[in-house]
C-alpha positions in Angstrom: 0.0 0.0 0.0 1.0 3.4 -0.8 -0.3 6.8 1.4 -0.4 10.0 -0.3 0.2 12.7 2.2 1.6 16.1 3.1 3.5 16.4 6.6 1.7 19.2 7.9 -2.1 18.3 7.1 -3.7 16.9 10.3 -6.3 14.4 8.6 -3.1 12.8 7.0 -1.5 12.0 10.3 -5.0 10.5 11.1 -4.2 7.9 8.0 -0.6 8.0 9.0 -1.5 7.0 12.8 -3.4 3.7 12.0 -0.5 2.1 10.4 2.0 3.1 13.1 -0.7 2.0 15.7 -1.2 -1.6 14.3 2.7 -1.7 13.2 1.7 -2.1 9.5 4.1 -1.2 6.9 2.8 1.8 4.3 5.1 3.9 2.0 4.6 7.2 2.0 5.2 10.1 -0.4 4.5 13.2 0.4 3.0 15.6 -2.0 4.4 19.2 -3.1 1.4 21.9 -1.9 0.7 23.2 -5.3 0.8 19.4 -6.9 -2.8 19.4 -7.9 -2.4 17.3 -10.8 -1.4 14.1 -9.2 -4.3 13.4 -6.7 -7.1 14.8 -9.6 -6.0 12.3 -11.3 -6.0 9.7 -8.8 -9.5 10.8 -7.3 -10.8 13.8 -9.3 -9.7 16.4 -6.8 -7.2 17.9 -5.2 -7.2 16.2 -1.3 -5.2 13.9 1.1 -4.6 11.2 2.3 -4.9 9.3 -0.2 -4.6 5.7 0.0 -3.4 4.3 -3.0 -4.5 -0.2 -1.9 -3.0 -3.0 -2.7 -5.2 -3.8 -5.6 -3.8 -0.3 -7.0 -7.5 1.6 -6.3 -7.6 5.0 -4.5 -9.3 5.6 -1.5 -9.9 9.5 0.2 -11.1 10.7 3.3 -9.1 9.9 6.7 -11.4 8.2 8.4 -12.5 6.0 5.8 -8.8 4.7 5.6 -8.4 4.4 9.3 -11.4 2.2 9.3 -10.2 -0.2 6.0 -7.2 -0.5 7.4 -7.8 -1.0 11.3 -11.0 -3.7 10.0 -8.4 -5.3 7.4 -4.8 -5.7 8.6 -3.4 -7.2 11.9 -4.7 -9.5 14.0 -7.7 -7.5 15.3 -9.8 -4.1 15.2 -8.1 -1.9 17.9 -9.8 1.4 18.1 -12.2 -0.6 19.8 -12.5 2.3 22.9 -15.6 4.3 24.3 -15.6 8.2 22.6 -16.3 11.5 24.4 -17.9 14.0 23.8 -16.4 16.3 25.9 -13.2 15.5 24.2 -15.1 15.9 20.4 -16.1 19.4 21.8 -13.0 20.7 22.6 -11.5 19.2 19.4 -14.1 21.7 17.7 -13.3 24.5 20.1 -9.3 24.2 19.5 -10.4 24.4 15.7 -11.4 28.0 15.8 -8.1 29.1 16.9 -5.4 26.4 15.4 -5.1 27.2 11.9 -4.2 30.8 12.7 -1.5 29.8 15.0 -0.1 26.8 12.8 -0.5 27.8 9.5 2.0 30.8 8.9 4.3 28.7 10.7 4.0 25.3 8.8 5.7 27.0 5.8 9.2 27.9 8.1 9.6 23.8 9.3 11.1 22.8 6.2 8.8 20.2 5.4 8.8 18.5 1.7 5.0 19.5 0.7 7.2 23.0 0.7 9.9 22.3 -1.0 10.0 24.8 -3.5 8.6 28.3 -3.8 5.5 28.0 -5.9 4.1 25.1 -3.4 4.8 28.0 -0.5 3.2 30.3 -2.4 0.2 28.5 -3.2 -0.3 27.1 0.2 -0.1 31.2 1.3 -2.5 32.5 -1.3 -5.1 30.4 -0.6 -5.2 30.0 3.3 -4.4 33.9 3.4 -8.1 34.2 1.5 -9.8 31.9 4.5 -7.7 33.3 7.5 -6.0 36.7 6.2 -2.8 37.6 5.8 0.0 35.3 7.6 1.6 38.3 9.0 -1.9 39.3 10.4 -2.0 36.1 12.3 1.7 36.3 13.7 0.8 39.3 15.2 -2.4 37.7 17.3 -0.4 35.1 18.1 -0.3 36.0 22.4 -3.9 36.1 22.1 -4.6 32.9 20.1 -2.0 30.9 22.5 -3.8 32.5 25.6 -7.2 30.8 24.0 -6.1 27.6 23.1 -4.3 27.2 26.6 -8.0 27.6 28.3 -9.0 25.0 26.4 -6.0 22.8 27.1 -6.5 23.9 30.5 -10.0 21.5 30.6 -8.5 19.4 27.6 -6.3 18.2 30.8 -9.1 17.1 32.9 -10.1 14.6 30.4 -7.2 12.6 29.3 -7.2 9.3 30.8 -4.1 7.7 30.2 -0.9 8.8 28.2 -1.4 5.7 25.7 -5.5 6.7 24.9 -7.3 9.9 25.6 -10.4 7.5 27.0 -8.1 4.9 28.5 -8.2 2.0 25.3 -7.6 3.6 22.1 -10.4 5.0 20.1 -11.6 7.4 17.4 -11.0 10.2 19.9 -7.0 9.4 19.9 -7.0 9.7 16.0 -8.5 12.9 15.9 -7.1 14.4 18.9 -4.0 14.1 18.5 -3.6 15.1 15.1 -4.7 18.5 16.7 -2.2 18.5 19.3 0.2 17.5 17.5 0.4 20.1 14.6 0.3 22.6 18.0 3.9 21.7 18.8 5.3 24.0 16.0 4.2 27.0 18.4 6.9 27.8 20.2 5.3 30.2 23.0 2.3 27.6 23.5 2.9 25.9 26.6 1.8 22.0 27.2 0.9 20.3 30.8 3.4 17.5 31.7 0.0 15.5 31.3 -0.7 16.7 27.5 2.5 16.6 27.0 3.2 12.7 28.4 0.5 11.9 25.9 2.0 13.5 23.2 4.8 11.7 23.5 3.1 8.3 24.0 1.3 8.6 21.3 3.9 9.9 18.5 6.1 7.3 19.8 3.3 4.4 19.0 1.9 5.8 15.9 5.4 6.7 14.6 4.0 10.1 14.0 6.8 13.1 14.5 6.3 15.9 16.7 7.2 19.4 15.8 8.9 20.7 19.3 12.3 20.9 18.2 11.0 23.0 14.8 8.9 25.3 17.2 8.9 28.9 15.8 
């Protein structure tokens, strides 16, 4: 199987985290941002992950993949866990702030989807239309830290166990920490030793990089 990906994009560290979950073996290639010809022709638009299968068909959409592939490789189904609310909630709530802090920043971590200067560019033109200018958000970025840290503040409360969110791995781990994770590249955000434990729990068991020693 082949995954289709670009570093920064949080639903492709979803795809990415299933395989390093259940120790499955994928090869990756990661994307340049402005490659748009390359997944249209694989799926008809421009989106990741894509999983390309082993029968050589495409499948889109995160969750999707994390479902084939949890139900179809390795012994046994393991995001077999209860979900939270709570937890989907302030997933939602941490999504009004996070692209504004992580955005203008994923284009300074060297990553391959921004390899060249036209992919930088395009990635900038068309978040900057959504979010406004990437120097715009730099400058708010004391108050957009000071927001997300409330809600990691109750985020805290929640987390059960450094290895799952809800204390057995669920649906909540692969979209929660997708979330976190792409908030290590802020260098002024602050993490509890608890957030922070399962950070680094679950990185190391997905095989899913953090972005701390990148942190701008």
């Amino acid at each position: 199987m082949k995954l289709y990906i670009y570093e920064h994009c949080p639903f492709c560290v979803r795809a990415r985290m299933i395989f390093g979950l259940k120790n499955i073996l994928v090869e990756k290639q990661v994307l340049l941002s402005d490659d748009f010809q390359s997944p249209e022709r694989m799926i008809g638009e421009k989106m990741v992950p894509i999983l390309q299968k082993d029968d050589g068909s495409y499948m889109p959409e995160s969750l999707d993949i994390v479902d084939y592939v949890d139900n179809n490789y390795g012994d046994k189904p393991i995001l077999t866990g209860p979900r939270s609310p709570d937890i989907t909630d302030l997933i939602k709530q941490l999504q009004q702030y996070d692209y504004k802090l992580v955005c203008p920043r994923y284009i300074k971590l060297g990553l391959a989807e921004f390899a060249t200067q036209s992919a930088i560019d395009s990635f900038v033109n068309s978040k900057s239309k959504k979010m406004g200018s990437f120097d715009e958000c730099l400058m708010q970025t004391d108050s957009l830290v000071s927001a997300v840290s409330a809600i990691l503040n109750k985020l805290e409360l929640l987390i059960v166990s450094p290895d799952a969110c809800n204390g057995q791995l669920s649906l909540d781990d692969i979209c929660l920490f997708p979330v976190l994770r792409n908030l290590t590249c802020v260098k002024s955000l602050t993490f509890s030793s608890k957030i922070k434990d399962y950070l680094q729990s679950m990185a190391k068991f997905s095989k899913v990089d953090l972005f701390f020693d990148k942190a701008i």
